[in-house]
N, C-alpha and C positions, 0 to 999 in steps of 0.2 A: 656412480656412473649413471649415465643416461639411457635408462634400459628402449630405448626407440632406436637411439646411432651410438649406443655401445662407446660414449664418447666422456671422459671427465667430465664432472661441472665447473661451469665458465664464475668466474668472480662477477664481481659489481660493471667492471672495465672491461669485461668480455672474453679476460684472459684464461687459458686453459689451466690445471695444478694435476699431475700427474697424483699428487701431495697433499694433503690440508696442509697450508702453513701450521706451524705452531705458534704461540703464543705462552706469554709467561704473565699473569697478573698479580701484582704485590699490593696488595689491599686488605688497612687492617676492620674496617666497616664490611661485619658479613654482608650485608645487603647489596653497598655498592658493591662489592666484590661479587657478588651472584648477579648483579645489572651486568656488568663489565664482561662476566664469562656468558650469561644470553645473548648479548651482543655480537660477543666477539663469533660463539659457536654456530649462529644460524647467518652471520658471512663467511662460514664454510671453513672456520680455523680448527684446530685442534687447540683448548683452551686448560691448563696445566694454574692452581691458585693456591698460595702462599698470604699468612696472615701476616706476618713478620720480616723484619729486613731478612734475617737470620735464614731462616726460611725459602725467599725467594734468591737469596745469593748462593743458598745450594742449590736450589730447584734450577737456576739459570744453567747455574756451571755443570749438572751434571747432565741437563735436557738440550743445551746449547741449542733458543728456540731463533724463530725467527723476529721476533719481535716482544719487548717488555713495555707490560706498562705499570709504572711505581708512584704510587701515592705516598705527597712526599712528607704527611704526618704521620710517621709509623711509630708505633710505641716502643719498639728495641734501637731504633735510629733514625736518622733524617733521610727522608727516602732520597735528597741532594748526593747522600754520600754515597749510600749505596749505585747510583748512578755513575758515580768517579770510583768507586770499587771495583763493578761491572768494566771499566771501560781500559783500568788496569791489567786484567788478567788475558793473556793475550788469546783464550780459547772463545771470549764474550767480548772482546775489546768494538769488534765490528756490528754487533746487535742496535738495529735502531731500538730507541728507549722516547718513547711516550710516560710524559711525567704528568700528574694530576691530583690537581690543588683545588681547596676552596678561595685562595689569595689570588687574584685575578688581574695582580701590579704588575709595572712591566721589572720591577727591579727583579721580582721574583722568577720571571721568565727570566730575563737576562743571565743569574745565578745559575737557572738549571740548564741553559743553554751551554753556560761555561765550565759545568760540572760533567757534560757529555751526553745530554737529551737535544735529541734533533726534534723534538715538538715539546708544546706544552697545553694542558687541556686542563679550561675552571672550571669547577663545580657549583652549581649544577649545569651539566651537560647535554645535548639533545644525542638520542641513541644512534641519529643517523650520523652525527658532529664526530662521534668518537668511533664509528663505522669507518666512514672517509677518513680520517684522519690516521687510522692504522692502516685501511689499504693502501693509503700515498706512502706511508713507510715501507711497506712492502713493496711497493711498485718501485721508489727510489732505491732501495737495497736491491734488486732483482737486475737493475738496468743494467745493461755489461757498460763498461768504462771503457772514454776509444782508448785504442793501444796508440802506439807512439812507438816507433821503429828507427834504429840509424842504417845508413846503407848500408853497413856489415849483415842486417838482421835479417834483413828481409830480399826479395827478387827486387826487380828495378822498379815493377808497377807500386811498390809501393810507395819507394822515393818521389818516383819521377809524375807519378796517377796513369801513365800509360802503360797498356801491355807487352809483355815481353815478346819478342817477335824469334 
C-alpha cells in the first residue's frame, strides 16, 4: 500500500491489484530460475519456483496461480508437455503459460503455441522483455470478455442498444 493515499500499488499499466498476482516459474537452471523470480517479484507478483516438471505441475495445480512460465528443457519432461498437461486439467486449463527456450525457430514457437502457451520467450532474454511480456498475459487474462445475450436474456436495451422506457 501507498502509505501517502492509503491506495494499492499500480502495475507497469497503471492498474490497481487489490492482490499481487501470482505467478508459477518452472525452471530447471537455479540461476535463470532466480533472474525469473527477481523479475517477476519487483513487478509486484507473488513469485512461487519449481526445479522439475513434476514439481511445477503440483505447484500449479495446487496454487492455481495466475500466470506460468515453463522452460521447455526440463530434465523430468519436455516443458511442451507439461504445458498440454496444465491445459488439460480443468482447475489450470485457463492459466496463460509463458514458455522459455534457448531455440529461438519459429517451428518451435509454433509447437508450443499448439501445445497451449499463449507466448513464447528465447534465451537469452532482456528483464524488461519477460516483464512486459508476463504483464500483457496478465492484462489479457484479466479483460472481462463482452457478453452476448438473446432477447430472452436480457431487458430490450440490450437487444435493441436503447433504453427501456
Amino acid at each position: 500500500m501507498n502509505q501517502h493515499t492509503n491506495t494499492p500499488p499500480a502495475d507497469h499499466a497503471g492498474v490497481y491489484h487489490l492482490v499481487a498476482p501470482i505467478a508459477v516459474v518452472v525452471e530447471d537452471d537455479a540461476d535463470i530460475r532466480a533472474l525469473i523470480e527477481t523479475i517477476l517479484v519487483r513487478a509486484g507478483m507473488q513469485v512461487h519456483t519449481a526445479s522439475t516438471a513434476a514439481e511445477g505441475i503440483a505447484l500449479t495445480s495446487r496454487i492455481i496461480p495466475d500466470v506460468v512460465t515453463i522452460d521447455i528443457g526440463l530434465p523430468d519432461a519436455d516443458g511442451l508437455d507439461v504445458a498440454a498437461f496444465l491445459r488439460d486439467l480443468t482447475p489450470t486449463r485457463d492459466i496463460p503459460i509463458l514458455m522459455i527456450s534457448a531455440n529461438a525457430n519459429a517451428i518451435d514457437m509454433e509447437r508450443a503455441r499448439s501445445r497451449g502457451a499463449e507466448a513464447y520467450l528465447s534465451k537469452p532474454f532482456r528483464p524488461r522483455e519477460l516483464r512486459d511480456r508476463v504483464l500483457s498475459l496478465l492484462a489479457v487474462a484479466a479483460a472481462p470478455l463482452p457478453k452476448k445475450f438473446s432477447a430472452a436474456q436480457c431487458p430490450s436495451e440490450c437487444v435493441t442498444g436503447a433504453a427501456a422506457s
